[in-house]
MARLUM-222166 format. One record per residue (C-alpha): residue in three letters; y, z, x. Coordinates in nm, 2 decimals. Layout:
N
{site ala,{Y,Z,X}};
...
***
This chain:
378
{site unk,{9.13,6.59,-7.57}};
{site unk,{8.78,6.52,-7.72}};
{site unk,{8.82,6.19,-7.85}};
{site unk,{9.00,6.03,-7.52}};
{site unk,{8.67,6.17,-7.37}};
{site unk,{8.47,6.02,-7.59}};
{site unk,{8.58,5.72,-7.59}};
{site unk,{8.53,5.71,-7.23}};
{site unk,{8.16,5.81,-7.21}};
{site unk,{8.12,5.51,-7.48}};
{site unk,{8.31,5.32,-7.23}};
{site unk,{8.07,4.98,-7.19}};
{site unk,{8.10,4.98,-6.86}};
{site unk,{8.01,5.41,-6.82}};
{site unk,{7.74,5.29,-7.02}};
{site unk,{7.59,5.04,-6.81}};
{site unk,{7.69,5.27,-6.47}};
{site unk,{7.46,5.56,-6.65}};
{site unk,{7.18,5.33,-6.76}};
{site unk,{7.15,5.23,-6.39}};
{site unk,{7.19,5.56,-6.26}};
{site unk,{6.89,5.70,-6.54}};
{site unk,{6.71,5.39,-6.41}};
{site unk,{6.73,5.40,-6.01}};
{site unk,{6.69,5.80,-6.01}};
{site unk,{6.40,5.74,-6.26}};
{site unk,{6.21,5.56,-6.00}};
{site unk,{6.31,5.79,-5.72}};
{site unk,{6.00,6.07,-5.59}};
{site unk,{6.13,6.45,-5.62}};
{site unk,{6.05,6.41,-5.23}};
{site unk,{6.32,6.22,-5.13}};
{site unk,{6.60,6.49,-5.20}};
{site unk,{6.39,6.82,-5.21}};
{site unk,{6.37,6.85,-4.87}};
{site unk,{6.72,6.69,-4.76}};
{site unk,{6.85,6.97,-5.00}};
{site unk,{6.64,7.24,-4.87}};
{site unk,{6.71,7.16,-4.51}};
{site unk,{7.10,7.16,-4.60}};
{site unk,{7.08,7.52,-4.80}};
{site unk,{6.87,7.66,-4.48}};
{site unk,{7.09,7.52,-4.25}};
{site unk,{7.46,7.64,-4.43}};
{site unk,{7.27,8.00,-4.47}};
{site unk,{7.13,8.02,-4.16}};
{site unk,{7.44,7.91,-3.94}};
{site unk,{7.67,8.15,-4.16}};
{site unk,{7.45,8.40,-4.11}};
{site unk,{7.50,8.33,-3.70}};
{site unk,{7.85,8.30,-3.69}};
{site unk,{7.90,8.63,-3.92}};
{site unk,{7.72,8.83,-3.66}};
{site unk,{7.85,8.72,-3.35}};
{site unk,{8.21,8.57,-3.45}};
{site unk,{8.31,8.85,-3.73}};
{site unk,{8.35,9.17,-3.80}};
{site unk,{8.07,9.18,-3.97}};
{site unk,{8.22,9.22,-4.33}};
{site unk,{8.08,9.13,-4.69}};
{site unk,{8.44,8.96,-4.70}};
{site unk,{8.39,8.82,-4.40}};
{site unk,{8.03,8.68,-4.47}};
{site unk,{8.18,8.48,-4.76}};
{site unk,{8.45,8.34,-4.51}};
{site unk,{8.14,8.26,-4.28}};
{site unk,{7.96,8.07,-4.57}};
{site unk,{8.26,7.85,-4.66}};
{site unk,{8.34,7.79,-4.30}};
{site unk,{8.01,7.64,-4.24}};
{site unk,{7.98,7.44,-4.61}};
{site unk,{8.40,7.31,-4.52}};
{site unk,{8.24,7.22,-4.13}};
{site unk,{7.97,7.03,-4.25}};
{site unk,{8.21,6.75,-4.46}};
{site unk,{8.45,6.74,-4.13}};
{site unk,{8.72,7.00,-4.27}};
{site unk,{8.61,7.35,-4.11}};
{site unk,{8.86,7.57,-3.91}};
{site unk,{8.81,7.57,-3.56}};
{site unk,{8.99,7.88,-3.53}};
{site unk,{8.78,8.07,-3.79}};
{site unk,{8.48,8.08,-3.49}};
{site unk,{8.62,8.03,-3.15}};
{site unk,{8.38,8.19,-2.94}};
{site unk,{8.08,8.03,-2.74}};
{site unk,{7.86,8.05,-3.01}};
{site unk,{8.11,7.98,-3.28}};
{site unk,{8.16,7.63,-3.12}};
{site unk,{7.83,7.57,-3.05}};
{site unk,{7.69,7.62,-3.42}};
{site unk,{8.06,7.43,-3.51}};
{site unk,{7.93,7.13,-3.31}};
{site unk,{7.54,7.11,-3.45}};
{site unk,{7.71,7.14,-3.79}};
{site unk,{7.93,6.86,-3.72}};
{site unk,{7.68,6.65,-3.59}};
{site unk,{7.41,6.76,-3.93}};
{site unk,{7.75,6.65,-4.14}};
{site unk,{7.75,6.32,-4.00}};
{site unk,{7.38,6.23,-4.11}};
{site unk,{7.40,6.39,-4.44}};
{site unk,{7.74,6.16,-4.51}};
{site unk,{7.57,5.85,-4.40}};
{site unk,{7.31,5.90,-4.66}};
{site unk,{7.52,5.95,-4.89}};
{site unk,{7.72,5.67,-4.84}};
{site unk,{7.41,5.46,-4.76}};
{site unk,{7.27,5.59,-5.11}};
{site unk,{7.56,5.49,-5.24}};
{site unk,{7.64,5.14,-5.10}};
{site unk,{7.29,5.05,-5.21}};
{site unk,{7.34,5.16,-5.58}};
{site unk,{7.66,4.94,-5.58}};
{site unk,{7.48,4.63,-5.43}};
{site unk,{7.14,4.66,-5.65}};
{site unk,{7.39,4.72,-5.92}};
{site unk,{7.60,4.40,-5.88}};
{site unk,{7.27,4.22,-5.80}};
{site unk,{7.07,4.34,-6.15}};
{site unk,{7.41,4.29,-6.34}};
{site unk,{7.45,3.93,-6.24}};
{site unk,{7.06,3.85,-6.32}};
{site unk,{7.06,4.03,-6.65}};
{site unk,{6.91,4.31,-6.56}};
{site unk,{7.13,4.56,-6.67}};
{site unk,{7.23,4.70,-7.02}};
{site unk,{7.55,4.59,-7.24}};
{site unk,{7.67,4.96,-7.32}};
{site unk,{7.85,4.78,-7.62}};
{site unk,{7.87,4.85,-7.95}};
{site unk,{7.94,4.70,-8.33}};
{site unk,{7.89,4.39,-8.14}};
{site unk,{7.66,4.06,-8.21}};
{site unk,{7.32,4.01,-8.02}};
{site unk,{7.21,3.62,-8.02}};
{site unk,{6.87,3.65,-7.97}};
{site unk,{6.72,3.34,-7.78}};
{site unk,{6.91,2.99,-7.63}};
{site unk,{6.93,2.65,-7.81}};
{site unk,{7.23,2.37,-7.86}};
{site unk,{7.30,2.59,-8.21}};
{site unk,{7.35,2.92,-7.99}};
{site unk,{7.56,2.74,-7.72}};
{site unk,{7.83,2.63,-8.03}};
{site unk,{7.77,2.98,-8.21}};
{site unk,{7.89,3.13,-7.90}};
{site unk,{8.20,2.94,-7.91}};
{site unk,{8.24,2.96,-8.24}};
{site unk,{8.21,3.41,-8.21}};
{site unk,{8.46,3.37,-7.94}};
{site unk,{8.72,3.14,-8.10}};
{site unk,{8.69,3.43,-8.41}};
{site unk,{8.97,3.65,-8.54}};
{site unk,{8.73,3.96,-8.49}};
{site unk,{8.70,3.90,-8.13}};
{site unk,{8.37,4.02,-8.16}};
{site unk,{8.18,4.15,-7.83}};
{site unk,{7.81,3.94,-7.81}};
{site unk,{7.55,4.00,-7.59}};
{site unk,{7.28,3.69,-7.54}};
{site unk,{6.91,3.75,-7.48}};
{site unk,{6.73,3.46,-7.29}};
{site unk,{6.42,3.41,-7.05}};
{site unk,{6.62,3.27,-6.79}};
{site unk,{6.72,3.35,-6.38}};
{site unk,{7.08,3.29,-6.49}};
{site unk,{7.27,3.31,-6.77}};
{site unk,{7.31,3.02,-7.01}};
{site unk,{7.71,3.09,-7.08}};
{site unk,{7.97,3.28,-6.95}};
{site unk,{8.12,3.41,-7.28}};
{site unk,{7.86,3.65,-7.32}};
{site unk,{7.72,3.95,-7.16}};
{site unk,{7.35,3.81,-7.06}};
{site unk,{7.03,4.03,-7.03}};
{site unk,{6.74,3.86,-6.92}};
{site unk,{6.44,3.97,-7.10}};
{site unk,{6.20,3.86,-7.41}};
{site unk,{6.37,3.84,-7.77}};
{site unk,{6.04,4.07,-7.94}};
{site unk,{6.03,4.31,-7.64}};
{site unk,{6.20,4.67,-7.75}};
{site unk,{6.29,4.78,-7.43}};
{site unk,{6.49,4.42,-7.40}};
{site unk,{6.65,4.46,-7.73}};
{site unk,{6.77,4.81,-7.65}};
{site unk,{6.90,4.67,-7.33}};
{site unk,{7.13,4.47,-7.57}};
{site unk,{7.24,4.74,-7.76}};
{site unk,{7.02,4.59,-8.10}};
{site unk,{7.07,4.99,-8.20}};
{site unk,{7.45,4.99,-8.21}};
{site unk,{7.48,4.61,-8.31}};
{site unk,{7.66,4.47,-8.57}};
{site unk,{7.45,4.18,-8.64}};
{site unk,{7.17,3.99,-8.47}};
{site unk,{7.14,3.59,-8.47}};
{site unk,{6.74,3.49,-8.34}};
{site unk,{6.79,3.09,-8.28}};
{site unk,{6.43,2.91,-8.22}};
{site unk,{6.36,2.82,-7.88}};
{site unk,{6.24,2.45,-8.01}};
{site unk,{6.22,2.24,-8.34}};
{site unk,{5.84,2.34,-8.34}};
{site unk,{5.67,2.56,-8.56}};
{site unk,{5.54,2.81,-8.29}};
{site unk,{5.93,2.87,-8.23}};
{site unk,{5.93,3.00,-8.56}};
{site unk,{5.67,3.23,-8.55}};
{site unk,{5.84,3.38,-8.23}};
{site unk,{6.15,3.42,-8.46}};
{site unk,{5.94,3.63,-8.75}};
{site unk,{5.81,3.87,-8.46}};
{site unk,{6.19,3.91,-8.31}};
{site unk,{6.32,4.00,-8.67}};
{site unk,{6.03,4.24,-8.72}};
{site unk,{6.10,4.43,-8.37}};
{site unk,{6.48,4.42,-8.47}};
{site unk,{6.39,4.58,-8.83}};
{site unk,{6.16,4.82,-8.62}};
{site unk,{6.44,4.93,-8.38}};
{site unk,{6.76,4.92,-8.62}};
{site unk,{6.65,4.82,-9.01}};
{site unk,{7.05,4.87,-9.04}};
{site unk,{7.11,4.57,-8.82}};
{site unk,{7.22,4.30,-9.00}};
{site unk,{6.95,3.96,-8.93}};
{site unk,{7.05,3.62,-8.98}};
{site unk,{6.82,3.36,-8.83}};
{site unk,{6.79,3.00,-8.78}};
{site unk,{6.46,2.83,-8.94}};
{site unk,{6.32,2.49,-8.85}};
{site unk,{6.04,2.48,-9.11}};
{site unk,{6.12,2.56,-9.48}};
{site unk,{5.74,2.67,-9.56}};
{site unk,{5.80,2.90,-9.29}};
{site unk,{6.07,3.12,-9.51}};
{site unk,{5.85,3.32,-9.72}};
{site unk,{5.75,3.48,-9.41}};
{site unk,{6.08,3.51,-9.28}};
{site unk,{6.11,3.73,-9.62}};
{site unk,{5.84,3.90,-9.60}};
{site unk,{5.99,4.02,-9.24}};
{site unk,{6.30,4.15,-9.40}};
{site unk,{6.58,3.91,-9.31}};
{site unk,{6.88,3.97,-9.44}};
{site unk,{7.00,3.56,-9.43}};
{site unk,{6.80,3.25,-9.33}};
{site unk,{6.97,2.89,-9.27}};
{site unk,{6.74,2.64,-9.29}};
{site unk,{6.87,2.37,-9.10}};
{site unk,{6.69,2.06,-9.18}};
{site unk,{6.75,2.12,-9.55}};
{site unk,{7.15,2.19,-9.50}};
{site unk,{7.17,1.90,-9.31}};
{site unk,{6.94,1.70,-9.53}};
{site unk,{7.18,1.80,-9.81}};
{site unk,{7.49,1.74,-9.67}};
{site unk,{7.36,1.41,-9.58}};
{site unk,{7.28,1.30,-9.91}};
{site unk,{7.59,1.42,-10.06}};
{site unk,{7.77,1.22,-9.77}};
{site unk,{7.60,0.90,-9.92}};
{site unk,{7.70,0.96,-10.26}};
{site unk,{8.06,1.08,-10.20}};
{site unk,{8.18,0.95,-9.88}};
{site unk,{8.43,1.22,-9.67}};
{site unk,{8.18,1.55,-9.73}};
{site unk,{8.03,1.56,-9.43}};
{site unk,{8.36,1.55,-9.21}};
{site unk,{8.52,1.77,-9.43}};
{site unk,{8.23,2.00,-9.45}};
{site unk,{8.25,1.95,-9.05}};
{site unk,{8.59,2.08,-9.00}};
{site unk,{8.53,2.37,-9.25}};
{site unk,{8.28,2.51,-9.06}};
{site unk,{8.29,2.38,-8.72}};
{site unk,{8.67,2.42,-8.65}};
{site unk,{8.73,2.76,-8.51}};
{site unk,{9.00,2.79,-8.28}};
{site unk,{9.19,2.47,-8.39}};
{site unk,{9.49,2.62,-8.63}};
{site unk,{9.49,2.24,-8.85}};
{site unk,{9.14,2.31,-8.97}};
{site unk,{9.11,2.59,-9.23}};
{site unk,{8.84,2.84,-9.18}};
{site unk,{8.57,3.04,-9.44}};
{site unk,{8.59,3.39,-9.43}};
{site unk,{8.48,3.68,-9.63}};
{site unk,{8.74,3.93,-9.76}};
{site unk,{8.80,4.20,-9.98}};
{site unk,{8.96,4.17,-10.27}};
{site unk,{9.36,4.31,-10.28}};
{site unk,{9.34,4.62,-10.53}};
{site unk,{9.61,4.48,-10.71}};
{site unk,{9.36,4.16,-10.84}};
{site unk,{9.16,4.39,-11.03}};
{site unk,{9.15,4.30,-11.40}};
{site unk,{9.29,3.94,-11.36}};
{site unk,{9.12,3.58,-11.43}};
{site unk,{9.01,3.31,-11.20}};
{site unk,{9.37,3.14,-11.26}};
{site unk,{9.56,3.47,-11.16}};
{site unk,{9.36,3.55,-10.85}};
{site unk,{9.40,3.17,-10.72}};
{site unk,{9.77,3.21,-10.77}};
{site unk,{9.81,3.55,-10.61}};
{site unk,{9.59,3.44,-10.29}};
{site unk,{9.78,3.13,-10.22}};
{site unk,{10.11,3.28,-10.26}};
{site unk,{10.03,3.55,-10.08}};
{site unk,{9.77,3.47,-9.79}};
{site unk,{9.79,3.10,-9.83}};
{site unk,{9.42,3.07,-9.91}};
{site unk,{9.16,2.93,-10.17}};
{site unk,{8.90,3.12,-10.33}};
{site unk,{8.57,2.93,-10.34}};
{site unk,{8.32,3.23,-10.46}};
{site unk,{8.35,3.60,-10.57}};
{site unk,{8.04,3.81,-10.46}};
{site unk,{7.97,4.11,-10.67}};
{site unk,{7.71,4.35,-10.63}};
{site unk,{7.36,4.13,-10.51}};
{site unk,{7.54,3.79,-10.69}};
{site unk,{7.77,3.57,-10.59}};
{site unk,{7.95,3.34,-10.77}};
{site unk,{8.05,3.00,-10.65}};
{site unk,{8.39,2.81,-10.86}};
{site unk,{8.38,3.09,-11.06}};
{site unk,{8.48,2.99,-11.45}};
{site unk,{8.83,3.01,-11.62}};
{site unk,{8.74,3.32,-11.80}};
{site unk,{8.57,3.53,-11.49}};
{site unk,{8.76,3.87,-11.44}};
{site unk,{8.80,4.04,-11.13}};
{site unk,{8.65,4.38,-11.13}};
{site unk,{8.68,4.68,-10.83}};
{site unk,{8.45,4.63,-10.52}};
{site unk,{8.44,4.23,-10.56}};
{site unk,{8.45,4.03,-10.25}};
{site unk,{8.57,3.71,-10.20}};
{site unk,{8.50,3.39,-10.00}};
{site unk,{8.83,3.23,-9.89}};
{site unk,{8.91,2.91,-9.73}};
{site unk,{9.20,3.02,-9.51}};
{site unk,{9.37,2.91,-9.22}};
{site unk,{9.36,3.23,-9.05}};
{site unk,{9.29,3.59,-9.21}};
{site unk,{9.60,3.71,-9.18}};
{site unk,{9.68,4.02,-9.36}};
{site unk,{9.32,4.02,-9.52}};
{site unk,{9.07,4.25,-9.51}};
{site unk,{8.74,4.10,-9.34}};
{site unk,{8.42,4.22,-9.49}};
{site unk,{8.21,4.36,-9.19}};
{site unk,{7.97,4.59,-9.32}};
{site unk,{7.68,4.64,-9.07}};
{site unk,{7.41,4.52,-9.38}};
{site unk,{7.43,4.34,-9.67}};
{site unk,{7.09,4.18,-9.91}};
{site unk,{7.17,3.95,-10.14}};
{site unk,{6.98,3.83,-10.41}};
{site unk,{6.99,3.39,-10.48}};
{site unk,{7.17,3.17,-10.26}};
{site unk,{7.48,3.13,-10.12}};
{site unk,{7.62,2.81,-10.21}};
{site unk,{7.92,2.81,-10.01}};
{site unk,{7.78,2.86,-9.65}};
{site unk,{7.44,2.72,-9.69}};
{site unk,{7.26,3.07,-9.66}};
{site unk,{6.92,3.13,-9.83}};
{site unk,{6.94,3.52,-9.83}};
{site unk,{6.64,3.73,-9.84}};
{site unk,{6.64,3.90,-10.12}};
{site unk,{6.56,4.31,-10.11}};
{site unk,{6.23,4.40,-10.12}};
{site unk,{6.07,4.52,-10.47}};
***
């Protein structure tokens, strides 16, 4: 029965019901419920005590009786017939009465934890609870299709957003408000638990940049096992990005300058490239994904493991990562060797297996999905 109760306590929504208790009792004084509990105690000890002498036989058995009558009296389900003297009643009635207040502060305490709850949930107050999920760390047009593009995934991956805003900027994703380089914010999101972290500038400008190299560095602060892939506007601003540990960097002027030029040249890449990479969800448009090899490719040319992926999961190999490299169109005589990883073009991942390790530094590019990846630090 432990891992059924586990798996409830990691519950998101426990999660976020606990962080709002921790929270609302945090700010509470010590004065509040001291003396409502002290009065309560006095009263149950005192009014047992009455009833014992004057309704009983006076008994250590019967003291214990008294004790429950008056605790059972209190929430409405005492005996009347347990004291049905004069003074029996009367103490009956003033416990009655007592019972009544101490339920409607309890009830009052709790109707107001349930409406602040609702309230700081729906302005992103509150805390995601989730975990191996994806954080997107600030709003732009490229987070608004990332979002959809996360959703439409085979991984149905959880994602939590953080933005500066009064509401939330989609409804696909679990919103804190907050600021993308503030820790308590980030833990808020879950950034410790997180599967990956995506920090999207504010704005094309160079300031929104900077704000991107101090959200990676209080990411690597809070959870340096986090994986951090971020969105650069200005290419002289990588190095820094670097130097700040991210994992991946796309540079989007200088993919889209790219794809541009290539476009001119070769007419067709830039649809093509489009509907690679931009299709999720719609089944005629193939999809890149990042597999493991099948155990049985091991030892087998480029030729082989093209044949045995399209016979078997109907996809096309277009790189084979190994170790910090990866190799895009590998040549005719490139072998397949244990713990290689390949980048498939697939219409849906079927029976493969996705790669989803929480971190992963590469060394060079990757010429397949436009990523410049930090490489590890010497």
């Amino acid at each position: 029965m432990r891992w059924p109760f586990r798996a409830l306590v990691q519950a998101p929504i426990v999660q976020r019901v606990t962080w709002h208790v921790r929270r609302i009792t945090s700010r509470l004084e010590g004065g509040f419920f001291r003396p409502l509990l002290l009065a309560l105690a006095i009263t149950l000890l005192l009014s047992s005590a009455i009833v014992w002498f004057f309704e009983t036989d006076r008994t250590i058995r019967s003291l214990g009786q008294a004790i429950y009558w008056s605790s059972t009296t209190v929430l409405g389900q005492g005996d009347a017939a347990f004291a049905s003297g004069i003074v029996g009643w009367a103490v009956g009635w003033l416990l009655s009465l007592f019972g009544v207040g101490i339920v409607a502060t309890m009830t009052g305490v709790l109707v107001g934890f349930v409406i602040e709850y609702l309230l700081k949930e729906g302005q992103g107050m509150g805390a995601s609870g989730y975990r191996d999920h994806v954080v997107v760390c600030g709003w732009n047009p490229t987070a608004r299709e990332l979002v959809d593009e996360l959703v439409a995934d085979e991984s149905t991956t959880r994602i939590v957003v953080i933005h500066d805003a009064e509401k939330a900027p989609t409804d696909k994703a679990y919103f804190v408000r907050g600021e993308t380089t503030s820790e308590e914010d980030l833990k808020r999101a879950g950034i410790e638990q997180a599967r990956a972290a995506i920090v999207c500038p504010s704005d094309s400008s160079n300031e929104a940049d900077i704000h991107s190299i101090l959200t990676v560095l209080a990411i690597e602060t809070l959870a340096p096992q986090v994986r951090t892939v971020v969105e650069v506007n200005n290419p002289a601003n990588v190095p820094h990005f670097r130097r700040a540990n991210v994992d991946e960097l796309l540079v989007t002027s200088k993919l889209s300058s790219r794809l541009l030029a290539r476009s001119a040249l070769y007419p067709g890449l830039a649809e093509l490239v489009t509907d690679i990479v931009g299709g999720a969800g719609n089944p005629d448009d193939p999809q890149l994904y990042r597999v493991r090899m099948p155990e049985e490719a091991v030892g087998m040319s480029t030729a082989e493991l093209a044949t045995l992926m399209r016979s078997d999961h109907h996809a096309t190999v277009m790189a084979v990562a190994r170790g910090n490299s990866t190799v895009a169109n590998p040549p005719h005589g490139f072998r397949m060797e244990a713990g290689d990883e390949l980048v498939v073009l697939a219409y849906e991942l079927g029976s493969m297996e996705p790669v989803v390790e929480e971190k992963r530094t590469r060394d060079g590019a990757d010429p397949v999905l436009g990523i410049d990846p930090a490489p590890s630090p010497a």
